[in-house]
C-alpha positions as semicolon CSV with decimal commas, in nm:
position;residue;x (nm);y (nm);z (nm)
1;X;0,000;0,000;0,000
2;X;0,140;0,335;-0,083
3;X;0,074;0,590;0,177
4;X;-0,038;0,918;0,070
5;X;-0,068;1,275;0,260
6;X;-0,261;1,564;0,052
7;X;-0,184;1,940;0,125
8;X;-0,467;2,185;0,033
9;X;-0,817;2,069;0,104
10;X;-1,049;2,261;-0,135
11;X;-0,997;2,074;-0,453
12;X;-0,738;1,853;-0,228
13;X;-1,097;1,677;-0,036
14;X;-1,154;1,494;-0,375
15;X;-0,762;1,408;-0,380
16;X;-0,866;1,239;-0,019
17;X;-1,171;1,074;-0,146
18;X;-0,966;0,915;-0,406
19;X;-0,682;0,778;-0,201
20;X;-0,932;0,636;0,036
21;X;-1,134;0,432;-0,217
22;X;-0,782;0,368;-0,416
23;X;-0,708;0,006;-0,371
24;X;-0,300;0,081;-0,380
25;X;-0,309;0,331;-0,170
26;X;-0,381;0,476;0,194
27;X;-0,453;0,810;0,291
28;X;-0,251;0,916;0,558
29;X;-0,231;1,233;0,603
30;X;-0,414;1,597;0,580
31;X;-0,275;1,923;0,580
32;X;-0,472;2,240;0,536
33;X;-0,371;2,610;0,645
34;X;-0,729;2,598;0,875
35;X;-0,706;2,312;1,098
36;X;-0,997;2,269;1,228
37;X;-1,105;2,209;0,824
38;X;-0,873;1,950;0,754
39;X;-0,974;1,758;1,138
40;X;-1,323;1,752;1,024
41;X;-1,253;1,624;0,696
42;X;-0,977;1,336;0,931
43;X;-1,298;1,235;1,137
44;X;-1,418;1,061;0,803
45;X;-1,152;0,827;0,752
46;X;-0,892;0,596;0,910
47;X;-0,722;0,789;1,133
48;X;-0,469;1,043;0,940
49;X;-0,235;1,232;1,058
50;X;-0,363;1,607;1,064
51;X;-0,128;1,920;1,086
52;X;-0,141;2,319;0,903
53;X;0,209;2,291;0,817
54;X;0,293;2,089;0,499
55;X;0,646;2,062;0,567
56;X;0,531;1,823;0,829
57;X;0,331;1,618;0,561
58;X;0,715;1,584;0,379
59;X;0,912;1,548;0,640
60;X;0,700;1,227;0,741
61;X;0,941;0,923;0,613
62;X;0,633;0,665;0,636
63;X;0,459;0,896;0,346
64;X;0,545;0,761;-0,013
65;X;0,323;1,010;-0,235
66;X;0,221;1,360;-0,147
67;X;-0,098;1,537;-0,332
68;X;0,000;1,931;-0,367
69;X;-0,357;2,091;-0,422
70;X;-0,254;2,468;-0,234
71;X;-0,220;2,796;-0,399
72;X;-0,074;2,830;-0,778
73;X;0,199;3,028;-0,665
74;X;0,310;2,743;-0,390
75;X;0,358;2,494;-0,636
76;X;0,696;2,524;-0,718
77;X;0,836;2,548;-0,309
78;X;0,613;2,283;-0,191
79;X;0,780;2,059;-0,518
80;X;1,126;2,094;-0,487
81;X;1,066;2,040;-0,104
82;X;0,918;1,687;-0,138
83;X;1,166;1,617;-0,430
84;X;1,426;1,667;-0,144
85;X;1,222;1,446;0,045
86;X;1,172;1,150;-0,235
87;X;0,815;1,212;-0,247
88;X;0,596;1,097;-0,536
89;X;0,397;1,410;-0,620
90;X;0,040;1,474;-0,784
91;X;0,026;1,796;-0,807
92;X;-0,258;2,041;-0,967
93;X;-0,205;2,234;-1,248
94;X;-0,006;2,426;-1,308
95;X;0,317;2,264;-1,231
96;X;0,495;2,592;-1,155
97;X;0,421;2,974;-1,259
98;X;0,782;3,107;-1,392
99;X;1,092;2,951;-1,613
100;X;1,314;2,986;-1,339
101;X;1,075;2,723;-1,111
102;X;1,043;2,507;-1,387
103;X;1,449;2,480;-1,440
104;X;1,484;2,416;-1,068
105;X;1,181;2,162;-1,038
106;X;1,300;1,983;-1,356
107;X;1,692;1,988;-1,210
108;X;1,621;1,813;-0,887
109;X;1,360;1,599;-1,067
110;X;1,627;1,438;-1,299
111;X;1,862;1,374;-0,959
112;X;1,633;1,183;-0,820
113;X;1,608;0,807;-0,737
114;X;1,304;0,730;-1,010
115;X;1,039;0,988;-0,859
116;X;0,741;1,051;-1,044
117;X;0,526;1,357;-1,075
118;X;0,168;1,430;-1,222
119;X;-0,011;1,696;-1,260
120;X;-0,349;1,678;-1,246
121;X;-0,507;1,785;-1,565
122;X;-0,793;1,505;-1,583
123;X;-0,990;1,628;-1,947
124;X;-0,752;1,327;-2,084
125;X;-0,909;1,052;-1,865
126;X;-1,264;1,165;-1,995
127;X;-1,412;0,834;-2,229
128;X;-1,521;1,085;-2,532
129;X;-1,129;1,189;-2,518
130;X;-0,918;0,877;-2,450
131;X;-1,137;0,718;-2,778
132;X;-1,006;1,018;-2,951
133;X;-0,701;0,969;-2,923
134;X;-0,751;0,592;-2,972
135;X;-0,928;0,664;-3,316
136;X;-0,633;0,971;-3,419
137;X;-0,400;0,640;-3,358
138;X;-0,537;0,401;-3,575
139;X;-0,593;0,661;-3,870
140;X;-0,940;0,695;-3,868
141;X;-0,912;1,062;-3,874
142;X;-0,596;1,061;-4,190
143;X;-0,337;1,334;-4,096
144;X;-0,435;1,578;-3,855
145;X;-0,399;1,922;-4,010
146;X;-0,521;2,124;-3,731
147;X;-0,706;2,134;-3,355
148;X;-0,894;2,381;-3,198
149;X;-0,933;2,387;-2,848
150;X;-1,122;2,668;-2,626
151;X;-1,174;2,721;-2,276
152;X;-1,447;2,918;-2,142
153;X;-1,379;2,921;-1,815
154;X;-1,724;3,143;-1,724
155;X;-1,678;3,199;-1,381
156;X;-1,486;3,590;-1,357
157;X;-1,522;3,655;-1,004
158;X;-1,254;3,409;-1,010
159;X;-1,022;3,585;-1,088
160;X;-1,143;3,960;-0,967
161;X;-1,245;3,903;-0,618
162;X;-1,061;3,595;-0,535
163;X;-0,638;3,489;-0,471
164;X;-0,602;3,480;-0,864
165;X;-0,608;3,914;-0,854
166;X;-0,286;3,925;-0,545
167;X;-0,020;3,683;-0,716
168;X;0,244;3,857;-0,982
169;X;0,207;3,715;-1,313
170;X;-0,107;3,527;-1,320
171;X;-0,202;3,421;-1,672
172;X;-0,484;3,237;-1,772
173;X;-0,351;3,028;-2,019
174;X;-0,162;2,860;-1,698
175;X;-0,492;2,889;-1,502
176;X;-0,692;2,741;-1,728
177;X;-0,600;2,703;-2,097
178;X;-0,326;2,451;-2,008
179;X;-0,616;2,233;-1,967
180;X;-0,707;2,226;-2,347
181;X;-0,338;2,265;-2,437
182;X;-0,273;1,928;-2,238
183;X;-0,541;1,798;-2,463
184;X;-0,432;1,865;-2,775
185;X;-0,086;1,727;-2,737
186;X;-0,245;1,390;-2,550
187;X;-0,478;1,310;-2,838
188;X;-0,221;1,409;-3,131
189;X;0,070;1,262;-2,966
190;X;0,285;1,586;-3,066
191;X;0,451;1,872;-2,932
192;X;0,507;2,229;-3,097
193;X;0,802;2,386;-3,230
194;X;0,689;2,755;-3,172
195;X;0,472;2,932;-3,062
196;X;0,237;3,316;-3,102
197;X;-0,012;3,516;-2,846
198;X;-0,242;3,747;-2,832
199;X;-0,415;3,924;-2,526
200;X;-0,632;4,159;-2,421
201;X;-0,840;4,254;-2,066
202;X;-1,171;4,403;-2,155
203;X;-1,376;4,254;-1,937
204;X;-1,151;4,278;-1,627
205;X;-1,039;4,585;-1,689
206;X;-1,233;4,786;-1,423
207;X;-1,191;4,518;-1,173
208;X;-0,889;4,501;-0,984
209;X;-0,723;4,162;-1,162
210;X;-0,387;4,330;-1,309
211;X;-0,378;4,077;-1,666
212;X;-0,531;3,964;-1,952
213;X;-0,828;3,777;-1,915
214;X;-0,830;3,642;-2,268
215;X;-0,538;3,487;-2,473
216;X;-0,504;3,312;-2,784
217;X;-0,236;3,101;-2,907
218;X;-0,153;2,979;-3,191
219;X;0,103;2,654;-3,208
220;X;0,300;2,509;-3,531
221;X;0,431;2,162;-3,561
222;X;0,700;2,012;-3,748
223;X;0,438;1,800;-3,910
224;X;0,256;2,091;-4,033
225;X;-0,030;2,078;-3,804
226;X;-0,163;2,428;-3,613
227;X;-0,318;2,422;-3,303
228;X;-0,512;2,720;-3,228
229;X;-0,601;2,793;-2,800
230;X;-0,846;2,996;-2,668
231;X;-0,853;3,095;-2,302
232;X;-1,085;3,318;-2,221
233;X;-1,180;3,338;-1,879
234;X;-1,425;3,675;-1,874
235;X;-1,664;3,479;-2,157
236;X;-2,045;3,546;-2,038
237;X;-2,086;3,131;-2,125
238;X;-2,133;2,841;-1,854
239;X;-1,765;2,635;-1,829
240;X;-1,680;2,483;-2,114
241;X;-1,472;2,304;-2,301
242;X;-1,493;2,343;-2,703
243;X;-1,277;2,102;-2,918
244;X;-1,215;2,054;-3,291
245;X;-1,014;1,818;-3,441
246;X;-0,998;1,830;-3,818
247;X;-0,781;1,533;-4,040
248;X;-0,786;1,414;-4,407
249;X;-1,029;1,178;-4,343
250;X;-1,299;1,293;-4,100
251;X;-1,362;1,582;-3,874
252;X;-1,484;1,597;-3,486
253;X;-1,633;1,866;-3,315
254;X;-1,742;1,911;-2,950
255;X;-1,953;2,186;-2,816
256;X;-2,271;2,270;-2,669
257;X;-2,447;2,033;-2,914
258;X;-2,212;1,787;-2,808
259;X;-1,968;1,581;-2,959
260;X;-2,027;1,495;-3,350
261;X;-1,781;1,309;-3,639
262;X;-1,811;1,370;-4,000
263;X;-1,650;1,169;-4,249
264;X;-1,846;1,302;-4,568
265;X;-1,771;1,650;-4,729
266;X;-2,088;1,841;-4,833
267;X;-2,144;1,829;-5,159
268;X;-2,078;1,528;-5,254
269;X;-1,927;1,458;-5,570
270;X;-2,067;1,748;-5,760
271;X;-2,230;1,572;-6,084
272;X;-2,455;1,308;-5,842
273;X;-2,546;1,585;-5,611
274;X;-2,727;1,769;-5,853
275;X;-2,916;1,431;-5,986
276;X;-3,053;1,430;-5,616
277;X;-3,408;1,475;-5,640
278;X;-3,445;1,654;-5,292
279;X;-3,077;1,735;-5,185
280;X;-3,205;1,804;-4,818
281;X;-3,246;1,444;-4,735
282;X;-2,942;1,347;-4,884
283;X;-2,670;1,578;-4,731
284;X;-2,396;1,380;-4,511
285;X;-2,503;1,377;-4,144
286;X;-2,257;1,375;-3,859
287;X;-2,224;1,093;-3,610
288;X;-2,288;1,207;-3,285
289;X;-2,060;1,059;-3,050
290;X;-2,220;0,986;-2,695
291;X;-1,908;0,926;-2,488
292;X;-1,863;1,147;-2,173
293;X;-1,617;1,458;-2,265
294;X;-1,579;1,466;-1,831
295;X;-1,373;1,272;-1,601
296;X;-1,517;1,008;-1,367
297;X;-1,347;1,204;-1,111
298;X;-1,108;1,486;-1,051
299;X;-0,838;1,279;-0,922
300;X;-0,834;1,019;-1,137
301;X;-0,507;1,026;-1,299
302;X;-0,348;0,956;-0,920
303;X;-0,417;0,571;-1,104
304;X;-0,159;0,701;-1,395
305;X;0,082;0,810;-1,115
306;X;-0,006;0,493;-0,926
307;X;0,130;0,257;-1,193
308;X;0,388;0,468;-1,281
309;X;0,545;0,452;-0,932
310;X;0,460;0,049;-0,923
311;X;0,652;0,034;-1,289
312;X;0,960;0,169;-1,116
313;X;1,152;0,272;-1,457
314;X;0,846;0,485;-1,664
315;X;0,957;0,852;-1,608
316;X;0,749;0,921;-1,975
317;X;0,442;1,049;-1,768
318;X;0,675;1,294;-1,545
319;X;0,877;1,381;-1,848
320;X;0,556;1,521;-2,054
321;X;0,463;1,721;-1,779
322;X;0,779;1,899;-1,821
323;X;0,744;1,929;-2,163
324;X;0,379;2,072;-2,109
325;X;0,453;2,331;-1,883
326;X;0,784;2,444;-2,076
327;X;0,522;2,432;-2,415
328;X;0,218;2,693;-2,159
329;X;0,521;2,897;-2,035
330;X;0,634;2,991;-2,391
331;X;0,363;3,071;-2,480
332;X;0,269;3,323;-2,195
333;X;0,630;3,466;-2,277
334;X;0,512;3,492;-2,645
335;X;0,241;3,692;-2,543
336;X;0,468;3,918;-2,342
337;X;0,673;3,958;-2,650
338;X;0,441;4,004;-2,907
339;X;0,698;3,757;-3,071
340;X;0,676;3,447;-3,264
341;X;0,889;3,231;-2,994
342;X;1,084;2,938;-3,065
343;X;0,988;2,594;-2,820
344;X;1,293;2,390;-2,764
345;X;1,185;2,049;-2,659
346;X;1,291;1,936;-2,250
347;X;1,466;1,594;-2,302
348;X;1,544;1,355;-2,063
């Protein structure tokens, strides 16, 4: 049984849930700034260990995994502390905030003795999305040519009344558009080469949050494929998560209508289409595509980090998270810029 601890216990109580009913793992340990909190949420399961100080949760030698689900901006000190301490981390996005974290995270990562870290980004476990990626594989969908992915986050007070307004450098395409970003690259199976953004704050911008609330991105491949990435947290929409996927062969789309694949163009070929009597009941329908575009459960990638740690030699999930993060932090830095930037690749 792997003994876990989780810091943070907003999002972190489903991180506790998960452990509990996780038939690797035990939870055994709590940590959350308000104690009293994180005792009430101890008196429903075996006995933890409870404490508001997560150094305690690190220090704790019995403790083989530790679930980091604080503040943004603690990330990156909470990580290279229970690095120190050989810790198995799941950690929620994003990884880290700045280049400079990232370099040090990913330095004392690669000394380690085979730890693994995850982030949580869980739109990949979602059914409708894993048999995307299964269906990209087998070439159902030809080359892909170019994905669209937006994220409407929908909720603004967010980010104007809540912790998101006090920390320097918030952007939302960590805060939220890495989400879609991690999708694209799971169901393609590619990274980018470079990268472009564009920002703006018009619906903040009499609020007190100090950055753009909207950024797009636009990613190119070696392959040739674009990726285009919306994240747009001030949209006057429910939260949402829009993907398009377009190959040789067949296009998907996923929206509020739900997800659809088309594998006909519209007309047909242009000599029978016009010997079509009534050309309405003949036009190419999309499939729709019934599979769940949501998670089981918000933790459900500690399984990935599960088996990863049981494997003992697959660091491939830890090193795309590197990857990921060094992919969302150029392209915040290409919105700085107003530059085209260059993505060099993190190796092992």
């Amino acid at each position: 049984m792997l003994k876990s601890a989780v810091i943070g216990l907003g999002v972190g109580e489903q991180h506790a849930r998960y452990y509990d009913s996780h038939e690797g793992c035990k939870l055994s340990a709590l940590c959350d700034l308000d104690l009293e909190k994180a005792k009430a949420l101890a008196s429903g399961y075996e006995d933890p260990l409870v404490t508001d100080n997560w150094k305690d949760i690190c220090d704790n030698k019995d403790i083989d995994i530790v679930s980091l689900a604080s503040f943004d901006h603690h990330h990156a000190q909470q990580l290279l502390y229970a690095i120190k301490q050989q810790k198995h981390i799941f950690v929620e996005k994003p990884l880290c905030i700045t280049r400079e974290e990232l370099s040090d995270i990913y330095s004392a990562w690669r000394d380690s003795s085979n730890l693994h870290i995850v982030s949580n980004l869980p739109l990949r476990t979602a059914p409708l999305f894993r048999w995307l990626k299964r269906e990209i594989e087998s070439g159902a969908f030809g080359e892909i040519y170019a994905i669209d992915g937006e994220y409407l986050y929908g909720r603004v007070d967010k980010i104007t009344k809540g912790w998101r307004k006090d920390i320097d450098d918030y952007s939302v395409i960590e805060g939220g558009g890495i989400h879609m970003l991690d999708l694209m690259l799971y169901i393609t199976g590619q990274y980018p080469n470079k990268v472009s953004s564009l920002g703006n704050k018009i619906v903040t911008k009499d609020s007190e949050f100090r950055y753009d609330d909207y950024a797009a991105s636009i990613f190119q491949f070696e392959s040739g494929m674009i990726a285009r990435l919306t994240s747009n947290f001030g949209c006057v929409h429910p939260h949402q998560h829009i993907l398009k996927i377009f190959g040789t062969k067949a296009t998907f789309i996923l929206d509020d209508m739900g997800g659809r694949l088309q594998k006909h163009r519209d007309p047909l070929n242009y000599d029978d289409y016009q010997k079509i009597p009534d050309k309405s009941k003949e036009k190419p329908k999309a499939q729709p595509i019934s599979l769940s575009p949501k998670p089981d459960s918000k933790a459900e990638l500690i399984d990935d980090l599960v088996k990863a740690i049981l494997s003992e030699d697959n660091k491939g999930l830890t090193l795309h998270e590197f990857r990921l993060m060094n992919v969302c932090l150029t392209a915040v830095e290409a919105l700085k810029s107003g530059q085209t930037e260059e993505i060099i690749l993190i190796d092992e």
